[in-house]
KOLTOR-402515 format. One record per residue (C-alpha): residue number from 1; chain; x, y, z. Coordinates in nm, 3 decimals. Layout:
REM KOLTOR-402515
+------+-------+---------+---------+---------+
! resi ! chain !       X !       Y !       Z !
+------+-------+---------+---------+---------+
!  NUM !     A !       X !       Y !       Z !
...
+------+-------+---------+---------+---------+
REM end
This chain:
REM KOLTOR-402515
+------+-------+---------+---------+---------+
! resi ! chain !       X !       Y !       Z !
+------+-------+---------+---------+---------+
!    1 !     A !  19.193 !  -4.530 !  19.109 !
!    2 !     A !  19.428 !  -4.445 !  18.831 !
!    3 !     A !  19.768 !  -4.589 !  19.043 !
!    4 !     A !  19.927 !  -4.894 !  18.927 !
!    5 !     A !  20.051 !  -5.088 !  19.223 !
!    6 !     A !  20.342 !  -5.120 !  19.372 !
!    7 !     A !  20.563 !  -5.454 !  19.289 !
!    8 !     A !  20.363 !  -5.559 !  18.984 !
!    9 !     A !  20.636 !  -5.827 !  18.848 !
!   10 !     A !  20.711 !  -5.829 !  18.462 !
!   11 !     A !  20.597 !  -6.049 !  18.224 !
!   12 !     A !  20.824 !  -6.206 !  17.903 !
!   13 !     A !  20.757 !  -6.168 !  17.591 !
!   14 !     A !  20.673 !  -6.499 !  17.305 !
!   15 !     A !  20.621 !  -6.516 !  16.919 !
!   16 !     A !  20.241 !  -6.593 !  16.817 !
!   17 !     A !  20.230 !  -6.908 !  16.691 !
!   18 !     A !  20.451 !  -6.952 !  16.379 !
!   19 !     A !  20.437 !  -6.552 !  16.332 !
!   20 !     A !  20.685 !  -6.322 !  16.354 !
!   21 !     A !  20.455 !  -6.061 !  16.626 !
!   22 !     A !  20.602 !  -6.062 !  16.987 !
!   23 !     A !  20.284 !  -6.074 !  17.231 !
!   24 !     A !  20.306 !  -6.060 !  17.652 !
!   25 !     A !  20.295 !  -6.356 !  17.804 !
!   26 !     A !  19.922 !  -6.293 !  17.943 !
!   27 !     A !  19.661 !  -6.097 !  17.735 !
!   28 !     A !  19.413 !  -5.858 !  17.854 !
!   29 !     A !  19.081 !  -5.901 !  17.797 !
!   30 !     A !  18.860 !  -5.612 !  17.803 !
!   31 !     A !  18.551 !  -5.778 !  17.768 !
!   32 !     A !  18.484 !  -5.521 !  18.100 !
!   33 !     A !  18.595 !  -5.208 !  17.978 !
!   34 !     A !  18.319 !  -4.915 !  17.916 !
!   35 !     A !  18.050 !  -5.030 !  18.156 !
!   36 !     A !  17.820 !  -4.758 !  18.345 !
!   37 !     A !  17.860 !  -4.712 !  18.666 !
!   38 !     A !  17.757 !  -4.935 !  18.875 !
!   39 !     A !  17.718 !  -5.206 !  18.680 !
!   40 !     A !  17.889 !  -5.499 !  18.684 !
!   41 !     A !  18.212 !  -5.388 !  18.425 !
!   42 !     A !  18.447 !  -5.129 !  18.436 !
!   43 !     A !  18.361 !  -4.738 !  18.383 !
!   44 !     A !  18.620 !  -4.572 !  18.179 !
!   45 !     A !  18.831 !  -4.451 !  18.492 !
!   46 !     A !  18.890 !  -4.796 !  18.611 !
!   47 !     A !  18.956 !  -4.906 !  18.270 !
!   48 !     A !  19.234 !  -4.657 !  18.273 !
!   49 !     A !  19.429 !  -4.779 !  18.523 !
!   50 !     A !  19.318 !  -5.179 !  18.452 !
!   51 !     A !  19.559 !  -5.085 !  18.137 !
!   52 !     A !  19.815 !  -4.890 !  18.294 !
!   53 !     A !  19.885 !  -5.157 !  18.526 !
!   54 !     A !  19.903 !  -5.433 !  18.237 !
!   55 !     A !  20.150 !  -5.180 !  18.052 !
!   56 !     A !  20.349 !  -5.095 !  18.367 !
!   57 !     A !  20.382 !  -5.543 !  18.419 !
!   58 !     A !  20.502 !  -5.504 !  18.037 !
!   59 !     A !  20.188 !  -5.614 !  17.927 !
!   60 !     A !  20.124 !  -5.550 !  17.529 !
!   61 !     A !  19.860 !  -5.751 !  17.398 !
!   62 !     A !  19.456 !  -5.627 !  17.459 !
!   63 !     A !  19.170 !  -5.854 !  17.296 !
!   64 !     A !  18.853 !  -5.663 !  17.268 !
!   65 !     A !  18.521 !  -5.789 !  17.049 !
!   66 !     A !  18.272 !  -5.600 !  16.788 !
!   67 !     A !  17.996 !  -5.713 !  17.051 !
!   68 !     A !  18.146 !  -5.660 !  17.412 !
!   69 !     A !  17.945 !  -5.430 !  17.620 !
!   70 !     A !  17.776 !  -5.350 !  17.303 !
!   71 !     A !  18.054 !  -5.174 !  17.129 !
!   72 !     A !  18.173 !  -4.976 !  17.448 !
!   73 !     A !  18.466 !  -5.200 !  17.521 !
!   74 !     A !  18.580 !  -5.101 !  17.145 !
!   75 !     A !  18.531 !  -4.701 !  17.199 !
!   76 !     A !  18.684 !  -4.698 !  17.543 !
!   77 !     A !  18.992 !  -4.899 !  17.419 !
!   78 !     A !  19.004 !  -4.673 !  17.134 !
!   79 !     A !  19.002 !  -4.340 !  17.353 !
!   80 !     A !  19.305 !  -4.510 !  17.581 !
!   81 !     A !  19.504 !  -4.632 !  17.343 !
!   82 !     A !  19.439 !  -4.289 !  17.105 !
!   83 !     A !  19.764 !  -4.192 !  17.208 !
!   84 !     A !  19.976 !  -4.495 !  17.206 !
!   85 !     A !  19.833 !  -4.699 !  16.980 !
!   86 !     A !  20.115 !  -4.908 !  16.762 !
!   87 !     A !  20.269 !  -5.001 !  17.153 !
!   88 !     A !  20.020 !  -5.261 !  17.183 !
!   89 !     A !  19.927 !  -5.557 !  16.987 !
!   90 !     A !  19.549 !  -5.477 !  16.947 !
!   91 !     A !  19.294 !  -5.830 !  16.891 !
!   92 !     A !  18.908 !  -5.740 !  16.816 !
!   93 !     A !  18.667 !  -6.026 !  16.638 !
!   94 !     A !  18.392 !  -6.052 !  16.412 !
!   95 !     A !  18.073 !  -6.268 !  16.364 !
!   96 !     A !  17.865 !  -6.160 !  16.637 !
!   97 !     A !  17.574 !  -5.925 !  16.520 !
!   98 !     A !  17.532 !  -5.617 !  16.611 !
!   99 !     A !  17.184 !  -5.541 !  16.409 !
!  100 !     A !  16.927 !  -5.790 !  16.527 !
!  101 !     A !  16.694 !  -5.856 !  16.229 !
!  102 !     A !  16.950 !  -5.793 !  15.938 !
!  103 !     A !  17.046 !  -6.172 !  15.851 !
!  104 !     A !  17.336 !  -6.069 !  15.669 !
!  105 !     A !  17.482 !  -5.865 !  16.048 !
!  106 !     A !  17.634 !  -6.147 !  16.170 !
!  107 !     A !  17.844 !  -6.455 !  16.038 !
!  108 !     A !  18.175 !  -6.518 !  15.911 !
!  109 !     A !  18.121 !  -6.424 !  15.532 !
!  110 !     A !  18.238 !  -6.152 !  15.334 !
!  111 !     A !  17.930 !  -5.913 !  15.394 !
!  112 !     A !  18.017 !  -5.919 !  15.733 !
!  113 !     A !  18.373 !  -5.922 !  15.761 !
!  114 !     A !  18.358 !  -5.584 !  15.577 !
!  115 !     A !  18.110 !  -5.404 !  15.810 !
!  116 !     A !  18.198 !  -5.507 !  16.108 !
!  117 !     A !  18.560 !  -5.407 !  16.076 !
!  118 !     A !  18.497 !  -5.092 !  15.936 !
!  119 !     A !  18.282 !  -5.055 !  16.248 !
!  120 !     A !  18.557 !  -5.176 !  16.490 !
!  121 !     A !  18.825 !  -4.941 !  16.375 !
!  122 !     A !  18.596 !  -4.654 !  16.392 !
!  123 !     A !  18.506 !  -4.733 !  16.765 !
!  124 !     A !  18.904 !  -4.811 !  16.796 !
!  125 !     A !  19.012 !  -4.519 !  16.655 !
!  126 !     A !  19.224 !  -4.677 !  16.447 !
!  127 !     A !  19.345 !  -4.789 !  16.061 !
!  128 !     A !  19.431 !  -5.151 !  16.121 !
!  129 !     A !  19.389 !  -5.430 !  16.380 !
!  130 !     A !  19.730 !  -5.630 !  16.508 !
!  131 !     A !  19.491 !  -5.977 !  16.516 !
!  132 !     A !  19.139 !  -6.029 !  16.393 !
!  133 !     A !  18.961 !  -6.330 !  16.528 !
!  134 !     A !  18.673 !  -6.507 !  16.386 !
!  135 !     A !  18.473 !  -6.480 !  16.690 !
!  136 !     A !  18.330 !  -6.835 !  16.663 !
!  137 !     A !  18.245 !  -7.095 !  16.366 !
!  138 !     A !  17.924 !  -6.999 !  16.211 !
!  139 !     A !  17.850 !  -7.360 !  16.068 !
!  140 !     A !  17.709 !  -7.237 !  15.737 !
!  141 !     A !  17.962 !  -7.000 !  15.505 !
!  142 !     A !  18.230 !  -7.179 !  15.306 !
!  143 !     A !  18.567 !  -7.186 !  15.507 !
!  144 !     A !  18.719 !  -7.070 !  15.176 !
!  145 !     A !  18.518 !  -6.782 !  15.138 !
!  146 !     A !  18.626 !  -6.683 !  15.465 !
!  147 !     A !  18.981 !  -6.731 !  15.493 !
!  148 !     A !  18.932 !  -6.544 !  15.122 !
!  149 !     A !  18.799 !  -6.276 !  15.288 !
!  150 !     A !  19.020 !  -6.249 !  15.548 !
!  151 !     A !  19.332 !  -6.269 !  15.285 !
!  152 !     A !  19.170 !  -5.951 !  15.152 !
!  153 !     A !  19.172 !  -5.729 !  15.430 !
!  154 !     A !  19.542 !  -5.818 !  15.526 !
!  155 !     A !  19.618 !  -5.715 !  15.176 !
!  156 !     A !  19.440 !  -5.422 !  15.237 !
!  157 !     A !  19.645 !  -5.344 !  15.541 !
!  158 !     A !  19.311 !  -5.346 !  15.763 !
!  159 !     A !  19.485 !  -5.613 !  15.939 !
!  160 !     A !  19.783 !  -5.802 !  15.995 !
!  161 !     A !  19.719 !  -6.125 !  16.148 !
!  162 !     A !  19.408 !  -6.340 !  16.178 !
!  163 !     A !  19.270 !  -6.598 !  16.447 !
!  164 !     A !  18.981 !  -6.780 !  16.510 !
!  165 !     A !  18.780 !  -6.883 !  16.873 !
!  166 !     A !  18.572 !  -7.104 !  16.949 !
!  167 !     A !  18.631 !  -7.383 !  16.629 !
!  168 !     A !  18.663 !  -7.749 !  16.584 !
!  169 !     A !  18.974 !  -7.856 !  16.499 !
!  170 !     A !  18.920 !  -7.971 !  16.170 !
!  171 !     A !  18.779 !  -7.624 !  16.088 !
!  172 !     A !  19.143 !  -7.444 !  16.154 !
!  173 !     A !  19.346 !  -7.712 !  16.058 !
!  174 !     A !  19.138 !  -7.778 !  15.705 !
!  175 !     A !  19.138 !  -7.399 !  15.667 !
!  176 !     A !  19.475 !  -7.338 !  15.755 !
!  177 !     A !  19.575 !  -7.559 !  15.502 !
!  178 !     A !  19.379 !  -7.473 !  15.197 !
!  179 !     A !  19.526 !  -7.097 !  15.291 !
!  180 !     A !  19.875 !  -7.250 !  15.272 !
!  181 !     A !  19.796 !  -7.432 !  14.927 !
!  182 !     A !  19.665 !  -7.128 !  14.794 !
!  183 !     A !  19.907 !  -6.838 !  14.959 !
!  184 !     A !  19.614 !  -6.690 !  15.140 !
!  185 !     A !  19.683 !  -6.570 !  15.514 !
!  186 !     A !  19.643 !  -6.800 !  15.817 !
!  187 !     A !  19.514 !  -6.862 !  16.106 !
!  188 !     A !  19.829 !  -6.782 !  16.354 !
!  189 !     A !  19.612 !  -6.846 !  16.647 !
!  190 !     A !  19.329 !  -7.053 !  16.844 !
!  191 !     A !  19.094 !  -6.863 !  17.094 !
!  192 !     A !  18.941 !  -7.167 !  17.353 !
!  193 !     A !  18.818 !  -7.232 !  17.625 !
!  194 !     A !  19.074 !  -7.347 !  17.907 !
!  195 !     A !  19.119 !  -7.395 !  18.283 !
!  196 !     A !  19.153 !  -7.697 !  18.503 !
!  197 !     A !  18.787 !  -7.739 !  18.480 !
!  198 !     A !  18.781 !  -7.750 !  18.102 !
!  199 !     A !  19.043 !  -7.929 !  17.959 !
!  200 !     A !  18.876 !  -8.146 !  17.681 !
!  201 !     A !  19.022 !  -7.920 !  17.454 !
!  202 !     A !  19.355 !  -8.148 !  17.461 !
!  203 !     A !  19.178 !  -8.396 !  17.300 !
!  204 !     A !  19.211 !  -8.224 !  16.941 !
!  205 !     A !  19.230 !  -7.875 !  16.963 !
!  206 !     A !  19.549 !  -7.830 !  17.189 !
!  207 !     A !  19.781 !  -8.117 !  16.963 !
!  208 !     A !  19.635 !  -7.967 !  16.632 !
!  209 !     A !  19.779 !  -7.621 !  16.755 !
!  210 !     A !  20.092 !  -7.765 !  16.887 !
!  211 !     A !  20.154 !  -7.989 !  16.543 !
!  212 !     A !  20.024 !  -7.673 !  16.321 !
!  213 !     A !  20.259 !  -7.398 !  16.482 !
!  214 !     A !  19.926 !  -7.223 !  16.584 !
!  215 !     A !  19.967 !  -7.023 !  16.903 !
!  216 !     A !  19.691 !  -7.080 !  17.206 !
!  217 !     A !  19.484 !  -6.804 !  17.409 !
!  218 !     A !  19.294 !  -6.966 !  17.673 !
!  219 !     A !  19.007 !  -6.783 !  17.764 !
!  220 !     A !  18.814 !  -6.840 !  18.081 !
!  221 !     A !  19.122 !  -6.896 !  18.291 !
!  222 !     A !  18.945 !  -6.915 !  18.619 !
!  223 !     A !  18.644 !  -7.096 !  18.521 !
!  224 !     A !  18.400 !  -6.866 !  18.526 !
!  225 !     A !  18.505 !  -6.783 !  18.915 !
!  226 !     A !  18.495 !  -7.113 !  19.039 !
!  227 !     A !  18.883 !  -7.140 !  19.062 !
!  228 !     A !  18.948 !  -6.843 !  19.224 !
!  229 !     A !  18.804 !  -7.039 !  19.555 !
!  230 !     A !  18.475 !  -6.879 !  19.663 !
!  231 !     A !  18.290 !  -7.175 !  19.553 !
!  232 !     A !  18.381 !  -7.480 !  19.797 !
!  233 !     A !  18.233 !  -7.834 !  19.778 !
!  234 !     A !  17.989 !  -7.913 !  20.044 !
!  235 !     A !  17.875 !  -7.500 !  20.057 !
!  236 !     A !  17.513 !  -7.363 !  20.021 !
!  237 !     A !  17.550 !  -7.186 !  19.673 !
!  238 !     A !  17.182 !  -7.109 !  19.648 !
!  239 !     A !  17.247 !  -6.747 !  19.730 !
!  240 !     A !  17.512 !  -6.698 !  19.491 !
!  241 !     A !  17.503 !  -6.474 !  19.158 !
!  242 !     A !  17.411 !  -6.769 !  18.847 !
!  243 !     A !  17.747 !  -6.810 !  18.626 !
!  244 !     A !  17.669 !  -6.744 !  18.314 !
!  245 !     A !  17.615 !  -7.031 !  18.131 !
!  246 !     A !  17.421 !  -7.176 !  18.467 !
!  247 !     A !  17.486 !  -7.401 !  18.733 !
!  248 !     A !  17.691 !  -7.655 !  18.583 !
!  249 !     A !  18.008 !  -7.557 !  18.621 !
!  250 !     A !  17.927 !  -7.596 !  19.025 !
!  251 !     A !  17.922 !  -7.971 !  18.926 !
!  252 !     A !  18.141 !  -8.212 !  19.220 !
!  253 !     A !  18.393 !  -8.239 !  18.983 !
!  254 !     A !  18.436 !  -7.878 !  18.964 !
!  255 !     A !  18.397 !  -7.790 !  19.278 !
!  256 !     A !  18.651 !  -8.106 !  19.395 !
!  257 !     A !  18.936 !  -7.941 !  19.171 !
!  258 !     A !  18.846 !  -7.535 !  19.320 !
!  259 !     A !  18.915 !  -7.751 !  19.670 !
!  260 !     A !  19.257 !  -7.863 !  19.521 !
!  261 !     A !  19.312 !  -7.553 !  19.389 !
!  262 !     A !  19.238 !  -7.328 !  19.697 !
!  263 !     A !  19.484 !  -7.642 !  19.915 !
!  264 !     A !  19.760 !  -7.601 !  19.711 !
!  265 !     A !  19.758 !  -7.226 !  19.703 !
!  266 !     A !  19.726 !  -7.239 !  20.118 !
!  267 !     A !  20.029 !  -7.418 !  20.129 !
!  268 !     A !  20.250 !  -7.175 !  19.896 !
!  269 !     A !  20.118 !  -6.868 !  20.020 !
!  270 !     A !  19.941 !  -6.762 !  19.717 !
!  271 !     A !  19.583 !  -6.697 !  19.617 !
!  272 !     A !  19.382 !  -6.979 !  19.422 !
!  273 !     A !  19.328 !  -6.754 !  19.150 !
!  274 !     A !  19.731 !  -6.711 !  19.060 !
!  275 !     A !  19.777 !  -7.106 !  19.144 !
!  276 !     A !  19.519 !  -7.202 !  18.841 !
!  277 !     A !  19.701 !  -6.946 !  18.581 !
!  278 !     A !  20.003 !  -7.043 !  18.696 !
!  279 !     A !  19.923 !  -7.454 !  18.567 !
!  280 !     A !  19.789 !  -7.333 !  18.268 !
!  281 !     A !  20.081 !  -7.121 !  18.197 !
!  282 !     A !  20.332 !  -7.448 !  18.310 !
!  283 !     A !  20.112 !  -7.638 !  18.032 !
!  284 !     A !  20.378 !  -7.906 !  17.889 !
!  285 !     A !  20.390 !  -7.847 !  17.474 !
!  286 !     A !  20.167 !  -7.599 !  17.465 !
!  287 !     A !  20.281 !  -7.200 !  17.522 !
!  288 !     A !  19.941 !  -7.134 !  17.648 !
!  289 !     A !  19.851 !  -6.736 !  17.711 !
!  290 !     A !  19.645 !  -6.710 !  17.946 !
!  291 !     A !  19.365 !  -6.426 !  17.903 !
!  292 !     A !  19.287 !  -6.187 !  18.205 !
!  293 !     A !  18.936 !  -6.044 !  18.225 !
!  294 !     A !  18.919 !  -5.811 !  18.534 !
!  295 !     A !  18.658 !  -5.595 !  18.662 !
!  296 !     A !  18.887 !  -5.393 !  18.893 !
!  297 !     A !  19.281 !  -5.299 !  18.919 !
!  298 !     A !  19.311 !  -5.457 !  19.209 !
!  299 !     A !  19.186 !  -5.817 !  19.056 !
!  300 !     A !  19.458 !  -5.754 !  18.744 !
!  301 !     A !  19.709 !  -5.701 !  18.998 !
!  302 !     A !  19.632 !  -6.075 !  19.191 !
!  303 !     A !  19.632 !  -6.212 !  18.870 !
!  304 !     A !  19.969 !  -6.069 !  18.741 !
!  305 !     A !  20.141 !  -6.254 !  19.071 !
!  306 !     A !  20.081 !  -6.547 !  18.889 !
!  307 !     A !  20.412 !  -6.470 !  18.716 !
!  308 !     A !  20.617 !  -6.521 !  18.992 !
!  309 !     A !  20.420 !  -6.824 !  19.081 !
!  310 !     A !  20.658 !  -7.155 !  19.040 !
!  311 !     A !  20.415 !  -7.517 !  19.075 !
!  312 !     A !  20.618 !  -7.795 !  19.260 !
!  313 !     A !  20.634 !  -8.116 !  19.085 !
!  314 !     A !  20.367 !  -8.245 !  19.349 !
!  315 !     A !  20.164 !  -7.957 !  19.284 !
!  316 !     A !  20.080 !  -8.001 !  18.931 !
!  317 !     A !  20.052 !  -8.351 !  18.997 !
!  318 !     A !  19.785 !  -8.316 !  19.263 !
!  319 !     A !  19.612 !  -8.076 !  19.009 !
!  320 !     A !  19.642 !  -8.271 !  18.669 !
!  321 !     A !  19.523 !  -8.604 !  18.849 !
!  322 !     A !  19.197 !  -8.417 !  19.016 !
!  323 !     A !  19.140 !  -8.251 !  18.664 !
!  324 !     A !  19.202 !  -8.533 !  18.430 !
!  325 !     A !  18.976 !  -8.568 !  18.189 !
!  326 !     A !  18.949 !  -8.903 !  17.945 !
!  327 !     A !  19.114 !  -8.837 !  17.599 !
!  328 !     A !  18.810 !  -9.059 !  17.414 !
!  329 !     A !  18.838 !  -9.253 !  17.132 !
!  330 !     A !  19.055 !  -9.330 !  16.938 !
!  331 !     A !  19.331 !  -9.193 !  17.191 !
!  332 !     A !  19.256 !  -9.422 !  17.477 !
!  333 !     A !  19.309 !  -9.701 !  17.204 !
!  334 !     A !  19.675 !  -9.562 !  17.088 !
!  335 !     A !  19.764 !  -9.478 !  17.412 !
!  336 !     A !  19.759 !  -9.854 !  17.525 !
!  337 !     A !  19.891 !  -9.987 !  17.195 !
!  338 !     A !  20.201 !  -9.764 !  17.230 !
!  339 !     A !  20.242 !  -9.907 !  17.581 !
!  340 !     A !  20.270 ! -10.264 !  17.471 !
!  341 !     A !  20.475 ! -10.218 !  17.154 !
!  342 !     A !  20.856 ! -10.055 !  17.074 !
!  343 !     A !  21.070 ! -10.009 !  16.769 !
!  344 !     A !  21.409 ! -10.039 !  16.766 !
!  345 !     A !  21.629 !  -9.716 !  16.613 !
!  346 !     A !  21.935 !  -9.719 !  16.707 !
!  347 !     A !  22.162 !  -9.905 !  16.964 !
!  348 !     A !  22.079 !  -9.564 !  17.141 !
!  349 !     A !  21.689 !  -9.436 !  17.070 !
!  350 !     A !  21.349 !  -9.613 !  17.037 !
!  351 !     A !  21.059 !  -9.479 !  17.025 !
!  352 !     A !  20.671 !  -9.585 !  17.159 !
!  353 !     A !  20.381 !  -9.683 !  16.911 !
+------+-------+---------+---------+---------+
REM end
């Protein structure tokens, strides 16, 4: 159980966003980790050697949450990474609450910043976090009294950098820059949602990131399953375990792009599952890393071949035309009005508007 397999390829390593921190080129997620077992995670054991195998590929960047299998994915990654702790770049987030009934448990403002990271590095084991993410945009506190709050427990030396998932992009890009204006910390990364069955993200949240410097995790990688090929069009899926946000991600469209998927990856010898990383990870603009949630070594280890996985120029076409998604207004609009108009440089440049 504890082995790491043989020929696990090596990943690179990239800068987070506009921040000096080096991070693998895919990021573990241990949203599994510290399950009984039996159940549908991973018991400490197989934990173990889900992280050895990510180390061994040169993986160094983990992403945990205050909230994932109620605190247990925090303690187990705290017991495995006791002893080599400031090797890995170690991401855990905040807003979720842990105390049902106490109103002031969950959020993004300063009450509960303050407990739940003092709660996270006790189940990690640890004095600091590498990244702290706001787990998701809580709609009511004052963006300045969190990015305020966060400021203060960088200074503190709780943490070094800070992110935030699951945001609009005005909310990072308007926070972002009041924390510029005012020489508070920023956000040096976007958590979202991304996959060839969810790509309305590069509507807003994608360009923001790419004209901001901020660097882009992409959780969700395999949608949920349905990219990994065992959902096909046309199939009886009746008897098949619910996703977990329901049946619509078995939608035609979704199941027309697994098809694609699962053709493409027949023809180059691969699995579907390492053909749909592999497109998000050949994303044009965008250095897009990819997180890996895996229940068992062995799925870590398919998913790390998506490293040596190179997408013909066919390929991605096939796969961006079945996946397209419409850009909305006004994009549509300045899309068309760029292809009808040109202004004149130089004798040797132009450029579209």
């Amino acid at each position: 159980m504890n082995s790491v397999p043989a020929d696990v390829p090596r990943m690179n390593h990239r800068l987070l966003g506009r921040s000096g921190l080096r991070v693998s080129e895919l990021c573990l997620g241990a949203m599994t980790f510290g399950a009984a077992p039996g159940s549908w995670g991973a018991d400490t054991g197989e934990s173990r050697a889900i992280l050895n195998t990510f180390r061994a590929a040169g993986g160094n960047f983990v992403d945990t949450a205050n909230r994932y299998m109620g605190g247990d994915s925090e303690r187990v990654l705290g017991e495995l990474l006791s002893d080599d702790r400031d090797e890995f770049v170690l991401a855990t987030k905040f807003t979720a609450n842990m105390r049902p009934g106490d109103a002031n448990a969950g959020g993004n403002h300063r009450k509960s910043l303050v407990q739940s990271l003092d709660a996270s590095l006790r189940r990690l084991r640890t004095e600091y976090v590498d990244l702290l993410w706001v787990h998701a945009w809580d709609g009511i506190t004052p963006l300045e009294e969190t990015m305020r709050a966060l400021d203060d427990v960088v200074r503190a030396g709780k943490v070094l950098y800070i992110g935030i998932s699951d945001a609009p992009a005005w909310v990072v890009a308007r926070s972002n820059t009041m924390a510029e204006l005012r020489g508070w910390s920023s956000y040096a990364a976007i958590q979202i949602e991304y996959s060839l069955i969810e790509r309305t993200v590069e509507r807003e949240l994608v360009p923001m990131a790419q004209a901001l410097g901020v660097g882009v995790l992409a959780w969700g990688p395999l949608g949920g399953g349905v990219l990994t090929g065992k959902y096909r069009s046309g199939a009886d899926h009746n008897g098949s375990r619910r996703l977990y946000d329901g049946d619509r991600r078995l939608s035609e469209r979704n199941l027309a792009i697994a098809d694609t998927v699962v053709d493409v990856a027949a023809e180059l010898g691969r699995s579907a599952a390492q053909v749909a990383l592999a497109w998000l990870r050949a994303r044009r603009g965008a250095e897009v890393i990819p997180i890996l949630g895996a229940r068992t070594n062995d799925q870590l280890a398919e998913a790390l071949g998506s490293l040596t996985v190179e997408l013909p120029a066919d390929a991605l076409r096939r796969l961006d035309d079945v996946s397209d998604v419409p850009l909305g207004f006004p994009h549509e609009m300045l899309r068309g009005l760029r292809g009808r108009q040109s202004v004149r440089l130089s004798p040797r440049h132009s450029i579209r508007t």
